[in-house]
C-alpha positions as a Markdown table, in Angstrom:
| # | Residue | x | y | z |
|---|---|---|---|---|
| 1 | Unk | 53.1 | 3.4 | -28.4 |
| 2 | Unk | 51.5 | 4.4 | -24.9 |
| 3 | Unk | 54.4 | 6.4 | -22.8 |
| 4 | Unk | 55.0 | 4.0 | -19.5 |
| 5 | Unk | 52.7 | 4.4 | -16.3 |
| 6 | Unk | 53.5 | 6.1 | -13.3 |
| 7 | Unk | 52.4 | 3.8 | -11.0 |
| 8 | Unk | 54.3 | 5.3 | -7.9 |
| 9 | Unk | 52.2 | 8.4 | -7.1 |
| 10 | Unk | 49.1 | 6.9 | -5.3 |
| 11 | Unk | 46.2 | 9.1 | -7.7 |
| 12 | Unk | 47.4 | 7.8 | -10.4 |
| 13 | Unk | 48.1 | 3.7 | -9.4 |
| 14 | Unk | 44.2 | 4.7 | -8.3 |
| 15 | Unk | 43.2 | 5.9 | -11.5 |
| 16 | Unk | 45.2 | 3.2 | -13.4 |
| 17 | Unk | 43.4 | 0.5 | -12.0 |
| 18 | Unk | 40.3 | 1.9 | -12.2 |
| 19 | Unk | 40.5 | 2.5 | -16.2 |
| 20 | Unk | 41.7 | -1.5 | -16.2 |
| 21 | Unk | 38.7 | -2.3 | -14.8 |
| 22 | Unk | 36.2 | -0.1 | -16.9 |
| 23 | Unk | 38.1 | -1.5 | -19.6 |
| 24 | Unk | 39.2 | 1.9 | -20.7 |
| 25 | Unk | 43.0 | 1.5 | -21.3 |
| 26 | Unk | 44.6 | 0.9 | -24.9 |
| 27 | Unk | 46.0 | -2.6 | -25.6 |
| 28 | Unk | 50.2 | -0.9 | -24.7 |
| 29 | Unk | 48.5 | 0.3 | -21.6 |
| 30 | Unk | 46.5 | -2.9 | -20.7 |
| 31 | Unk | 49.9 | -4.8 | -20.9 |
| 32 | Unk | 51.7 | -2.5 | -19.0 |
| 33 | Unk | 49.0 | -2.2 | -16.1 |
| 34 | Unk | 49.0 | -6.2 | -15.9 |
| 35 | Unk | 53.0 | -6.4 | -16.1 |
| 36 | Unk | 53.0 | -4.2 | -13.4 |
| 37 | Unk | 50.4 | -5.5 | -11.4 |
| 38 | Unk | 52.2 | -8.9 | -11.4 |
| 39 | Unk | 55.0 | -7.8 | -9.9 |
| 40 | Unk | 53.1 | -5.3 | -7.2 |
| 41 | Unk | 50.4 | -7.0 | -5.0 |
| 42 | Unk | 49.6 | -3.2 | -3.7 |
| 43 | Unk | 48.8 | -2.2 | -7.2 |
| 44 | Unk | 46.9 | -5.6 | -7.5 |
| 45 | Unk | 44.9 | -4.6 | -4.1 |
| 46 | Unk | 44.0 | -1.4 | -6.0 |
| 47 | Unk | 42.5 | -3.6 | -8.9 |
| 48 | Unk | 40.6 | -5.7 | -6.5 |
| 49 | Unk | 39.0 | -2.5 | -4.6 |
| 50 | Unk | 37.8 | -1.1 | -8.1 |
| 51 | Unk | 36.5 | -4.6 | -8.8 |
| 52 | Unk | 34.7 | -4.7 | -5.7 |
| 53 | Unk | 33.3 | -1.1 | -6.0 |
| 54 | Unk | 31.9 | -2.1 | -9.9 |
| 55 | Unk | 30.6 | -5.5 | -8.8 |
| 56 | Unk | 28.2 | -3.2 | -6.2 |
| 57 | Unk | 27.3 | -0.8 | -8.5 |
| 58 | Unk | 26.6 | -3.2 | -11.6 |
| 59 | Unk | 23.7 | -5.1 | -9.2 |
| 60 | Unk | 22.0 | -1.5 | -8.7 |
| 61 | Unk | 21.2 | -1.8 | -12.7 |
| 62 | Unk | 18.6 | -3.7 | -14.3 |
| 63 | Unk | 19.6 | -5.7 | -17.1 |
| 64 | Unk | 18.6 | -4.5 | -20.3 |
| 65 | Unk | 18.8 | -5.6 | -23.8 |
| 66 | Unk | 20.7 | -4.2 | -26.6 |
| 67 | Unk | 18.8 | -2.8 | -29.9 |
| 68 | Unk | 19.3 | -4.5 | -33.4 |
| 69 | Unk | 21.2 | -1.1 | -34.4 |
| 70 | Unk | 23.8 | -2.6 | -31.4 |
| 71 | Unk | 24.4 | -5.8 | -33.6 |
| 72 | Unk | 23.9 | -4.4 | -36.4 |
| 73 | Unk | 27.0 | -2.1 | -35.6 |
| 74 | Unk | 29.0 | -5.4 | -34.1 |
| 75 | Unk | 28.5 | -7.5 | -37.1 |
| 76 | Unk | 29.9 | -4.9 | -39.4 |
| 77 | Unk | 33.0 | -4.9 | -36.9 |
| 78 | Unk | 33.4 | -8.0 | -37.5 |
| 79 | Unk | 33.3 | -7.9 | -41.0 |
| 80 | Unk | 30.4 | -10.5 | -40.9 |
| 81 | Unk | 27.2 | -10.8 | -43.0 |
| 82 | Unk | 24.9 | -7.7 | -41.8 |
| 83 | Unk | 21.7 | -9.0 | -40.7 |
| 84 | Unk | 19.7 | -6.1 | -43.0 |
| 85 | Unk | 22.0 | -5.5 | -46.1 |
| 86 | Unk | 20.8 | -2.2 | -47.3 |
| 87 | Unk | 22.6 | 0.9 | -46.6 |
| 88 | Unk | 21.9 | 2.7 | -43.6 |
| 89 | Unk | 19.1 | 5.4 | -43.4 |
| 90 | Unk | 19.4 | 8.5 | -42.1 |
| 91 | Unk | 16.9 | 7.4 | -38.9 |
| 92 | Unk | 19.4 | 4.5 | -38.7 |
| 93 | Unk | 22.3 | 6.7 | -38.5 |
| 94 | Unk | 20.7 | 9.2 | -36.0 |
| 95 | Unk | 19.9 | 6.6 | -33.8 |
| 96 | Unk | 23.0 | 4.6 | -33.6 |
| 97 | Unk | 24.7 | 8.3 | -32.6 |
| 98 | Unk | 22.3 | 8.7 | -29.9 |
| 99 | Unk | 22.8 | 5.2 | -28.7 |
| 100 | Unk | 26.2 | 5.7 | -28.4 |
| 101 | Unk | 26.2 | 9.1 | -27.0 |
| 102 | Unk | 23.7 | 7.9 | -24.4 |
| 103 | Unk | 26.8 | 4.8 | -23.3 |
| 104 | Unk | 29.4 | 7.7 | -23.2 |
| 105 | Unk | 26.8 | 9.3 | -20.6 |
| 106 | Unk | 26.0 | 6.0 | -18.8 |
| 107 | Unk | 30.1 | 5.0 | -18.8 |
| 108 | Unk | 30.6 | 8.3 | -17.4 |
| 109 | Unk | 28.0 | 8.2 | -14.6 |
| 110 | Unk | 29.4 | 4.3 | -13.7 |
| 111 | Unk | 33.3 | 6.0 | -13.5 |
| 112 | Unk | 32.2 | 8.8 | -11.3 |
| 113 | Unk | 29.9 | 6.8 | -9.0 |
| 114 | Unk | 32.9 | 4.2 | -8.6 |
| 115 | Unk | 35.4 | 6.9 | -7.9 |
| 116 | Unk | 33.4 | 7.8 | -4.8 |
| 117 | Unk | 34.5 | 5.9 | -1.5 |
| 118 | Unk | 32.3 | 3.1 | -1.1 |
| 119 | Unk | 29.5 | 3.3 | 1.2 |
| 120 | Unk | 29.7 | 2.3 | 4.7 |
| 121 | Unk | 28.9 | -0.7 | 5.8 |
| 122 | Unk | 25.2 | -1.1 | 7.7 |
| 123 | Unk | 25.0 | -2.7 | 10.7 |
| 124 | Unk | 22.4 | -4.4 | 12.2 |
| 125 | Unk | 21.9 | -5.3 | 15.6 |
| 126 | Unk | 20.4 | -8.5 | 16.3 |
| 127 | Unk | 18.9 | -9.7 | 19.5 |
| 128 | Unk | 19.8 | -12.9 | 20.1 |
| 129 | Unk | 18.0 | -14.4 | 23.3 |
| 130 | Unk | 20.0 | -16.3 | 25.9 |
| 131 | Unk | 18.8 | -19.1 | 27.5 |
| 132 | Unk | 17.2 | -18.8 | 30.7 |
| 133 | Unk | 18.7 | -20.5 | 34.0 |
| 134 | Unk | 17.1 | -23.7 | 34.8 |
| 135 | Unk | 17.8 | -26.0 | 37.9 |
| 136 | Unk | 16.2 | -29.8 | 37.7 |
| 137 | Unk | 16.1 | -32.3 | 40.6 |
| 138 | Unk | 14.5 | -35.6 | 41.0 |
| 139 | Unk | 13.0 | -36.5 | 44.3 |
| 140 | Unk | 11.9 | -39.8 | 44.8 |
| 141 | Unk | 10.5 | -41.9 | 47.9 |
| 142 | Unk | 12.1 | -44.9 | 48.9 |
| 143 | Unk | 9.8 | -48.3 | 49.1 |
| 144 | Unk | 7.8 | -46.2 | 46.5 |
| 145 | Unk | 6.5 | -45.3 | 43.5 |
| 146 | Unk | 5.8 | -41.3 | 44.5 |
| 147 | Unk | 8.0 | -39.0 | 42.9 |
| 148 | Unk | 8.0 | -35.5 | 42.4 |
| 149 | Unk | 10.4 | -33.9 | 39.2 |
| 150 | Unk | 11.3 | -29.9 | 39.7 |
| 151 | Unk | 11.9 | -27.4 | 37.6 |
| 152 | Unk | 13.3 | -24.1 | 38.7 |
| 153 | Unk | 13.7 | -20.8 | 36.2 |
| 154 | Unk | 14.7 | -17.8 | 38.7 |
| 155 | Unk | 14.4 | -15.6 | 36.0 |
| 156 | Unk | 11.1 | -16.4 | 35.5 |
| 157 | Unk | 10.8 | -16.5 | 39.1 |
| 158 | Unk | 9.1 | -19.9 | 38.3 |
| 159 | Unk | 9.4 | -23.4 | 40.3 |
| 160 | Unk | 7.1 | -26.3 | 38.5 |
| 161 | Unk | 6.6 | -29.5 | 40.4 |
| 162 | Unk | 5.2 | -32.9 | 38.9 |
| 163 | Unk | 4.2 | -35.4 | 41.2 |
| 164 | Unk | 3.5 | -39.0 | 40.2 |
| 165 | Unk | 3.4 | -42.3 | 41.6 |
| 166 | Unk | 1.2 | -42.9 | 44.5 |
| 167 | Unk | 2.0 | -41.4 | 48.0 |
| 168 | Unk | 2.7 | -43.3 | 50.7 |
| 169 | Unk | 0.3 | -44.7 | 53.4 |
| 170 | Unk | 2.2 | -42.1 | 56.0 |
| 171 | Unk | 1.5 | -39.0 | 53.9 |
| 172 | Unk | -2.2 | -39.4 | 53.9 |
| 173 | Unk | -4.4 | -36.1 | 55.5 |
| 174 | Unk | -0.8 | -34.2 | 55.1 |
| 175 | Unk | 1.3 | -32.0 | 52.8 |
| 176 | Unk | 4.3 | -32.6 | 51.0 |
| 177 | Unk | 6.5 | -29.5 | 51.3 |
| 178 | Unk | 9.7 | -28.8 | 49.2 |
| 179 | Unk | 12.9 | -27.0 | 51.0 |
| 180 | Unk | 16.1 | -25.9 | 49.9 |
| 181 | Unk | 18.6 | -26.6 | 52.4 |
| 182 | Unk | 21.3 | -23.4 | 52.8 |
| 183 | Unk | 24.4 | -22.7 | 55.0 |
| 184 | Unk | 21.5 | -20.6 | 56.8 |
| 185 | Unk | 19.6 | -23.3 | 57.0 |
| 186 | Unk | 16.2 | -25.0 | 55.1 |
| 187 | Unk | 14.2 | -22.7 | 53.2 |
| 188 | Unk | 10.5 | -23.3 | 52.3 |
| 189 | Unk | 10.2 | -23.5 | 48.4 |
| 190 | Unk | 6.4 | -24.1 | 49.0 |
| 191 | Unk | 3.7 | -26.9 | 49.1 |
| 192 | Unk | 3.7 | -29.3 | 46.3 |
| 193 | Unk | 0.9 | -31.5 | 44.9 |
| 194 | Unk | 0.6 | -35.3 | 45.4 |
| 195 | Unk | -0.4 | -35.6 | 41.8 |
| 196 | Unk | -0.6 | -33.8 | 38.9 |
| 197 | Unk | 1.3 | -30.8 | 38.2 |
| 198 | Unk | 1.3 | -27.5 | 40.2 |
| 199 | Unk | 3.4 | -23.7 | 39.3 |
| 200 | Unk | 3.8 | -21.1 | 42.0 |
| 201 | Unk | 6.4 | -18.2 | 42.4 |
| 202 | Unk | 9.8 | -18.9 | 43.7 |
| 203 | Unk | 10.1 | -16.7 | 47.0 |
| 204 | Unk | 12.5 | -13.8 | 46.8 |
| 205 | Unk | 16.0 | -14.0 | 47.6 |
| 206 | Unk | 16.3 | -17.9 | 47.5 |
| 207 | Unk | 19.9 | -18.5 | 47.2 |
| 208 | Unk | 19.4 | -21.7 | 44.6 |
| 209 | Unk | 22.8 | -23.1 | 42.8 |
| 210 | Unk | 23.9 | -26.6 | 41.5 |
| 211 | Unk | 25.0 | -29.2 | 43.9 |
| 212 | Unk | 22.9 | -27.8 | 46.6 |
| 213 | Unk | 20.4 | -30.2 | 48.1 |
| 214 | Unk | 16.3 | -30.3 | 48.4 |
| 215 | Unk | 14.1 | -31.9 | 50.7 |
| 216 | Unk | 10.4 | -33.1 | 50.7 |
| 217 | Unk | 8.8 | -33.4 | 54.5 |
| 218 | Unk | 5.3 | -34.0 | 55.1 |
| 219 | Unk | 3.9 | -31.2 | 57.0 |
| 220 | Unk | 0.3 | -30.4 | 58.4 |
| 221 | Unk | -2.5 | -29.4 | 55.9 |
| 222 | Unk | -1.3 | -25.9 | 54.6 |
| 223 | Unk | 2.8 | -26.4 | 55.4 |
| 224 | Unk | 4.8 | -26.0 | 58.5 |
| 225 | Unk | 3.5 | -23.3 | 61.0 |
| 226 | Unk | 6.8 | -22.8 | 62.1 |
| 227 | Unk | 9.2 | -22.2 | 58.5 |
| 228 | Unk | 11.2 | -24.6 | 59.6 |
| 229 | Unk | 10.5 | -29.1 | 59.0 |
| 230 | Unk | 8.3 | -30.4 | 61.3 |
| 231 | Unk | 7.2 | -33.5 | 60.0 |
| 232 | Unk | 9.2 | -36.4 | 58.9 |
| 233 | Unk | 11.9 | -36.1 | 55.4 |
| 234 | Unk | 10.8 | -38.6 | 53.2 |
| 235 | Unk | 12.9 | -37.5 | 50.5 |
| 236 | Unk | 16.6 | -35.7 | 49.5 |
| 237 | Unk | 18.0 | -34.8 | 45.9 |
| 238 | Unk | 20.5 | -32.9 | 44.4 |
| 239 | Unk | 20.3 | -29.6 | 42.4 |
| 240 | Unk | 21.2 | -29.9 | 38.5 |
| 241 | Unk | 22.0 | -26.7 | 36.3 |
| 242 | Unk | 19.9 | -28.3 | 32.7 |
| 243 | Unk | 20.3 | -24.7 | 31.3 |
């Protein structure tokens, strides 16, 4: 009969578990480890680990398949029919001791790899990309069908503007311009088409936010000579955040 286990001293709970796992322990030991372990969820955690550390090793093996001398040798355990039923040769018998030496050497190789801390994790770094800022507003002229839609990116210092609809009798030999109306005051955000679609730089240092309010006013050929409206607002909307 196995002498009991001293699972109080940390090395050898360590070492206990990790025989339970190989497989390694006698049947009175076997018992013992799992009466114990039933009653100590530490002792259990150390079972888990070792499981965890032979699962990772076992998928670094390929899979290979025994030799007839293997069920050969199983069969006669058994006490079954042995598939070839005359007596063993001498070749059989030197190769069933070198298959077996060679699975003490392999057990042996698996025990000490597995008593070695696992590795450490790897870590990857992913770049994820964040959505870029994007402000929307709808401007569109009253008694008509002209209306231009505007999409803003500051960090692509981008503004696009799509005009359709037809413009007005009024705004015929002028420009539409767009402006951003600030505590400051209106700021130019640039000539926009009165069709199609047109994309030019948003000027530096344009304080642009939700909720603040655009403009369109049509303005000589070219825009306003003075940076400020000139011409008649035929338009207002407000600023959106879409992104």
């Amino acid at each position: 009969m196995a002498p009991p286990m001293d699972i109080r001293d940390p090395a050898e709970r360590s070492m206990n578990a990790g025989e339970y796992v190989l497989g390694t322990l006698s049947p009175e030991e076997r018992t013992q480890f799992e009466h114990a372990a039933a009653l100590d969820p530490t002792l259990r955690h150390e079972q888990y680990t070792w499981e965890r550390r032979l699962a990772a090793l076992a998928l670094k093996l390929a899979p290979v398949a025994p030799r007839p001398i293997v069920w050969i040798g199983v069969a006669h355990r058994l006490g079954a029919d042995a598939p070839i039923q005359a007596a063993p040769s001498l070749a059989t018998s030197v190769w069933a001791t070198l298959a077996t030496a060679a699975s003490l050497v392999l057990a042996f190789g698996w025990y000490r790899e597995a008593a070695q801390p696992p590795p450490e994790p790897v870590v990857e770094r992913v770049e994820v990309p964040v959505p870029a800022r994007t402000f929307v507003a709808l401007l569109a002229v009253p008694q008509s069908s002209m209306r231009w839609s505007v999409s803003v990116v500051p960090e692509r210092n981008q503004i696009v503007v799509r005009a359709e609809g037809e413009a007005p009798e009024a705004a015929r030999g002028l420009d539409a311009e767009l402006w951003l109306i600030t505590d400051a005051g209106p700021v130019s955000l640039g000539v926009i088409p009165q069709s199609g679609e047109a994309r030019h730089a948003l000027p530096a240092g344009v304080p642009l936010a939700a909720g603040r309010t655009v403009a369109v006013s049509l303005e000589p050929p070219g825009g306003s000579p003075t940076g400020q409206p000139t011409g008649p607002v035929v338009t207002t909307a407000t600023v959106m955040r879409a992104g």
